[in-house]
N, C-alpha and C positions, 0 to 999 in steps of 0.2 A: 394490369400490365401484361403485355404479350412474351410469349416465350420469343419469336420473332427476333423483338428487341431489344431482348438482353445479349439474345446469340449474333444480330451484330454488333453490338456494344463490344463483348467478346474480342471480334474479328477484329473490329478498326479500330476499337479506343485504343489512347496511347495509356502508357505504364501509368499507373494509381492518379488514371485521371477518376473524375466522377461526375454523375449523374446524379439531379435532384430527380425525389421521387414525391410523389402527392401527399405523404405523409409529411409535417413538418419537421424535420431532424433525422430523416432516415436516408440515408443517400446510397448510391450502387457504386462503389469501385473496384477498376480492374488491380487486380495484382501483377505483378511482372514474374515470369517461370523464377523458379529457385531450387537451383540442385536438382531432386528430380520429382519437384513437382511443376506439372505445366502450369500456365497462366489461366486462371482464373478469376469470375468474382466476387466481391465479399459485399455485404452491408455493412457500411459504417453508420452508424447513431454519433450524433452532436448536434447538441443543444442550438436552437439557430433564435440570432435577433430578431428583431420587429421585422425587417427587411429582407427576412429567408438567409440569410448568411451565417454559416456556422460561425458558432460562436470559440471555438477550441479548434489550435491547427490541426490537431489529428483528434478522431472520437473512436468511439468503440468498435474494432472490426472483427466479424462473426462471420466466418466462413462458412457455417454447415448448423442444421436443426440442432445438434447435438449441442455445438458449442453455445447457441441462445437459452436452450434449457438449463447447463450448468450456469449461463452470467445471470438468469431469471431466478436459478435456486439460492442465489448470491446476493442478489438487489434485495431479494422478498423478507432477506434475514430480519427478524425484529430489532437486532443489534446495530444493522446498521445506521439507519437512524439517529440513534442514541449516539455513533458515534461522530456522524457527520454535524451534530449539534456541538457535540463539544469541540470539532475544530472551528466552527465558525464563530466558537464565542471568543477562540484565540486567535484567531490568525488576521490578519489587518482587513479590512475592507476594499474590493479592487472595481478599478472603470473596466465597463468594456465597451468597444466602439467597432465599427465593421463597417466595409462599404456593400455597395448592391452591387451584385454581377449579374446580368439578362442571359438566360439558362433554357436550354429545352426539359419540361417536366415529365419524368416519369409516372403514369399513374398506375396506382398500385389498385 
């Protein structure tokens, strides 16, 4: 992926649009300024269907290296697991469905 392309993505995307990127589930969205921080972009991670379409309105958004290494020392927990078991032994069983949207792809 070109530094290029992200810096007009920057420029011209409109507020918390996004861009697929060649990884399956990892997407580029702009941020819109807030207070005083300027506009910028983030990775968002969401899980995406057969059809490339995220599967979750909103996924996980990582603004900076910093913040991927604390959600990484976080995912890696051995506890986690254990505990995402025990909610899927309670919680109901859900559909998911999504359509296809024709996208320019970022490659990473």
């Amino acid at each position: 992926m070109s530094e290029d392309k992200l810096e007009e993505f920057l420029r011209t995307g409109g507020d918390w649009e996004k861009l697929r990127t060649s990884v399956p589930g990892v997407f580029i969205q702009k941020l819109p300024p807030y207070r005083s921080s300027p506009e910028r972009l983030a990775v968002e991670v969401n899980p995406v269907d057969s059809s490339g379409n995220p599967t979750k309105r909103r996924g996980l958004l990582i603004r900076s290296l910093d913040e991927f290494e604390a959600f990484r020392e976080i995912i890696v927990d051995e506890k986690l697991p254990k505990l995402l078991e025990m909610l899927d032994a309670v919680n109901p069983a859900t559909s998911r469905g999504g359509r296809r949207r024709d996208e320019d792809v970022i490659e990473i």
